[in-house]
KEPAKOL-936879 format. One record per residue (C-alpha): x, y, z. Coordinates in steps of 0.05 Angstrom, whole numbers, padded with zeros to 5 digits, always signed. Each point is the difference from the previous one (the first is absolute). Layout:
N
XYZ
...
REM end
This chain:
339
+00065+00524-00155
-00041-00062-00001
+00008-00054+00037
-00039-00057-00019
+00064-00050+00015
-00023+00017+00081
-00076-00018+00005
-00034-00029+00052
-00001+00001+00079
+00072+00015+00006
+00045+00061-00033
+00060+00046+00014
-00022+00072-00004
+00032+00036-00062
+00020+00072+00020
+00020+00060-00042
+00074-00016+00016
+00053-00053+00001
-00014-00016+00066
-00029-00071+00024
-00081+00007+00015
-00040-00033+00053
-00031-00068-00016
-00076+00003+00001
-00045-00059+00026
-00075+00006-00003
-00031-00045+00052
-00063-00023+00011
-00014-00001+00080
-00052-00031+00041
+00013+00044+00074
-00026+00051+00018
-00040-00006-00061
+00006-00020-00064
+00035+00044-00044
+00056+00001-00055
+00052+00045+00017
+00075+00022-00025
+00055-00020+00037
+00073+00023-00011
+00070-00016+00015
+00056+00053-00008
+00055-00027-00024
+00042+00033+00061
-00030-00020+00063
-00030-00064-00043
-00068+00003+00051
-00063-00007-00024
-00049+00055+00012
-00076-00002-00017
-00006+00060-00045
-00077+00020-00015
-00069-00049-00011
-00015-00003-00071
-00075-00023+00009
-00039-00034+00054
-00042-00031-00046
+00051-00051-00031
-00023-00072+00001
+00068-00030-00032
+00067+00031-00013
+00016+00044-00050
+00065+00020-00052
+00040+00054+00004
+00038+00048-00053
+00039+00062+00004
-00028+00035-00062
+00032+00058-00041
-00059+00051+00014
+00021+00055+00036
+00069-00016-00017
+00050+00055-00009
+00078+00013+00009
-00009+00011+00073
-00065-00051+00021
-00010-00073-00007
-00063-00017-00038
-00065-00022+00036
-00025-00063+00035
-00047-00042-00032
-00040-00063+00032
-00050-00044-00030
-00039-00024+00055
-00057-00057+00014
-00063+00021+00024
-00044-00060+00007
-00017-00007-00075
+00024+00065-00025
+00078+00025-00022
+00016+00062+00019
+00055+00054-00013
+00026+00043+00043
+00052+00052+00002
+00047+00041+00049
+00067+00047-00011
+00056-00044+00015
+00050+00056+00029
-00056+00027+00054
-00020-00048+00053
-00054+00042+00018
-00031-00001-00067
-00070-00037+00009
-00012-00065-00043
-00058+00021-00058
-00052-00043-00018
-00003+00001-00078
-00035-00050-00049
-00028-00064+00006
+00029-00049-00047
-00042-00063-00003
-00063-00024+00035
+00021-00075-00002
+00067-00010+00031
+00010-00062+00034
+00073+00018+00035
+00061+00049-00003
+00017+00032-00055
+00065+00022-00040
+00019+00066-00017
+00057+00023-00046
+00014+00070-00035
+00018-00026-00075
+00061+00032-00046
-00017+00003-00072
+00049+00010-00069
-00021+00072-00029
-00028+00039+00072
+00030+00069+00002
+00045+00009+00062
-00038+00023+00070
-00072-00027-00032
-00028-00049+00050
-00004-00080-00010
-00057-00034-00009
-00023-00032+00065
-00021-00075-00007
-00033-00042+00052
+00006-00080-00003
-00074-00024+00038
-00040-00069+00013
-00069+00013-00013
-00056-00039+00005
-00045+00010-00063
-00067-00044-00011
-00006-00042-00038
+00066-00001-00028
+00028-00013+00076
+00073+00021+00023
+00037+00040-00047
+00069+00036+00008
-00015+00071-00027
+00051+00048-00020
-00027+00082+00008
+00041+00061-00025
-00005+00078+00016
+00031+00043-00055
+00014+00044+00040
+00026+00048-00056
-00081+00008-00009
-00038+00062+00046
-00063-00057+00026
+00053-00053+00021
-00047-00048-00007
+00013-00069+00015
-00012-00050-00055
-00005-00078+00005
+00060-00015-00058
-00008-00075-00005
+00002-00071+00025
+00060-00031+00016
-00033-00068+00027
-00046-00034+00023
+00039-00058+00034
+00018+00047+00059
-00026-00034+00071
+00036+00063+00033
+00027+00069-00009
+00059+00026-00044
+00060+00034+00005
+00035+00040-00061
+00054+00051-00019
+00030+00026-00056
+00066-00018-00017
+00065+00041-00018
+00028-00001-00074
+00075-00018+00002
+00037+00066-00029
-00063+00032-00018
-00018+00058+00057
-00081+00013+00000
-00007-00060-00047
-00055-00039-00009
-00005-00059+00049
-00042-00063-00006
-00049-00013+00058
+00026-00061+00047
-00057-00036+00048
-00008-00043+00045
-00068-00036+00022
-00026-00051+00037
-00027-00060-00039
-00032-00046+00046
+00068-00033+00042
+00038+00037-00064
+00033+00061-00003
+00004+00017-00073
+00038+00050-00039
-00039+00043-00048
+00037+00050-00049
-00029+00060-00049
+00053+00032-00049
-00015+00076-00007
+00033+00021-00059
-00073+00006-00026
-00060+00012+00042
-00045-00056-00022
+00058-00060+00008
-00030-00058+00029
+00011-00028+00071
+00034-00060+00000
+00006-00060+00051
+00071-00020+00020
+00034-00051+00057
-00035-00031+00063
+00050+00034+00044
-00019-00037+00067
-00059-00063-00006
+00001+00005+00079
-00031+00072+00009
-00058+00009+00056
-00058+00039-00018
+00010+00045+00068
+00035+00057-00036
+00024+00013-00067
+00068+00000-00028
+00045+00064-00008
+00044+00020-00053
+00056+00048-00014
+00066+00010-00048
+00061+00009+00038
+00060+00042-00022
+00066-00010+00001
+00038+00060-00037
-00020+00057-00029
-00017-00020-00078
-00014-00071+00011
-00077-00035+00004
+00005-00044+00069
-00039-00073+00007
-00072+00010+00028
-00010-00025+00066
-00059-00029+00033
-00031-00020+00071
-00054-00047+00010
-00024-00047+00047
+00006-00073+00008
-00036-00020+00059
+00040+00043+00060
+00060+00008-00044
+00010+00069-00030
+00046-00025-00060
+00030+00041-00046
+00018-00018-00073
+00044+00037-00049
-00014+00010-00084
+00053+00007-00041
+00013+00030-00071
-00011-00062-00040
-00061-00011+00048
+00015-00045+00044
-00040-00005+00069
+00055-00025+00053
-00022-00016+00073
+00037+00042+00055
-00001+00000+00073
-00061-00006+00046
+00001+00069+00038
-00058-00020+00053
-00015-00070+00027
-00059+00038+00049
-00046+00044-00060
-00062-00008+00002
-00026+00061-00049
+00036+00022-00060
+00063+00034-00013
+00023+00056-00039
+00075+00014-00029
+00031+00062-00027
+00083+00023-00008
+00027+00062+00034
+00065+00034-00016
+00039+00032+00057
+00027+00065-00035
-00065+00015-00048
+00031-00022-00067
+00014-00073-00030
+00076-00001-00007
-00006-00066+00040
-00028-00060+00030
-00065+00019+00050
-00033-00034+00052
-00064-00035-00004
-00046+00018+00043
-00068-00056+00021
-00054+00017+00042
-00050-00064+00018
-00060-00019+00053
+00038-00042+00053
-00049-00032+00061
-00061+00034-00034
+00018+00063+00032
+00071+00022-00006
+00020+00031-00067
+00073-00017-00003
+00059+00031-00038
+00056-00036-00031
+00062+00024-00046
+00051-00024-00044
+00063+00034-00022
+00002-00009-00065
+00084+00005-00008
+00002-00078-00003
-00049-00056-00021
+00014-00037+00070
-00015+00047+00044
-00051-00019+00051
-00069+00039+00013
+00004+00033+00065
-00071+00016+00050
-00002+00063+00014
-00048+00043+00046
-00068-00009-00013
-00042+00048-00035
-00059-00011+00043
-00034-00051+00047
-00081+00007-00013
+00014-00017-00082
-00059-00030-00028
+00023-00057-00050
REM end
């Protein structure tokens, strides 16, 4: 099963049951040394653990995805990370339901980045059942002369060379990196969903759109969803759920000086603002929605991880069975986070 709704540094396992997984963090640490590891949190003893180093050589955070390789009625598909290494992107790859599993090193995606990276695993109209998504990778490179460019790469990854292929532009107004999913098809299971992103624009965080119903649609530029962004950390975006046939609102964090702020989309899209989660973040955040029994039958939680005091990455949550609920601080996730 893909999950491309749940990309970035944040995620709740999927596992080859009904029950509630772990949420993931990926965290990019600065003692002992730097490294980016996986943390986890189980939703019973709701600790956070530091679960395995992904690479030493990270030089900015990276996105996570719980893929559908190695997927089968009894194990949750693999762990894939995109990660920064100075000016290459990286992919890497572990089995989710082994913690012992080492991280593998696999290809390098572009030569130019200039920041972290998005990662999604697509759906398409017309792919047989248990064939594998396309992966797609959101990137800011830097590409003389033509300067900073937004550049979208796909893996077909029905194809035996998986080769990773530089798809096309989606701007060249973007001052920082992106942040895309793909979103769910009201009463259509599998359908195809258009691609929703968010990007920073200078002091503007702007919504970009792609409809998918064919391959070679057009990306299109939609609302300034915040004209008070900082250029610290991107914005992140997801589609909640409320029940089990309907499309939710996409969410998004992004920063507006220390605020962490969070705005809401809705169907006629609409960019609302919400509540400011942090007052203290200084690095960027990252949101995703958990469900406490492993299906959607009802309201989640959000779930926020953000850089707090330069070195604290800090965990906040929502419960999602009201609007007016309050975001609560939870334990930290770790205390040597790099912003």
């Amino acid at each position: 099963m893909s999950r491309s709704s749940r990309t970035g540094r944040l995620l709740q396992r999927g596992l080859a049951s009904s029950k509630p997984g772990n949420l993931e963090a990926i965290v990019l640490e600065r003692d002992p040394v730097r490294q980016l590891a996986l943390y986890s949190r189980n939703p019973l003893d709701l600790s956070w653990h530091r679960d395995s180093v992904i690479t030493p050589n990270a030089t900015a955070s990276g996105c996570l995805i719980q893929s559908n390789f190695g997927e089968t009625l009894n194990t949750p598909g693999n762990f894939e990370a995109v990660v920064v290494e100075g000016k290459n992107l990286v992919h890497y790859t572990r089995a989710s339901h082994s913690p012992t599993s080492p991280w593998q090193r696999m290809d390098l995606i572009s030569t130019n980045c200039l920041g972290p990276a998005s990662l999604i695993q697509a759906r398409f109209v017309g792919n047989p059942i248990g064939n594998p998504g396309h992966f797609h990778v959101v990137v800011l490179e830097d590409n003389e002369p033509e300067g900073k460019q937004l550049v979208l790469y796909t893996r077909d990854n029905r194809k035996l060379d998986r080769l990773w292929n530089r798809d096309a532009i989606i701007t060249t107004r973007a001052t920082g990196p992106g942040s895309f999913i793909q979103n769910n098809t009201i009463g259509i299971p599998g359908a195809t969903g258009n691609f929703e992103l968010v990007v920073l624009e200078g002091n503007h965080l702007v919504h970009y759109w792609r409809d998918n119903r064919s391959i070679g649609n057009p990306w299109h530029r939609g609302e300034i969803i915040s004209s008070n962004a900082t250029g610290n950390g991107p914005g992140t975006i997801v589609q909640s759920y409320f029940g089990p046939q309907e499309d939710g609102s996409l969410q998004v964090v992004v920063l507006e000086g220390p605020d962490l702020v969070h705005y809401c989309c809705d169907r006629s899209r609409n960019w609302q603002k919400g509540a400011v989660i942090s007052t203290r973040a200084t690095g960027p955040g990252s949101i995703t929605e958990t469900v406490a029994d492993g299906t959607r039958v009802s309201s989640g939680t959000f779930e926020v991880i953000v850089v707090e005091d330069h070195n604290t990455l800090a965990h906040y949550s929502r419960n999602n069975s009201h609007p007016g609920n309050s975001w609560i601080r939870n334990e930290a996730v770790s205390i040597s986070a790099l912003g």
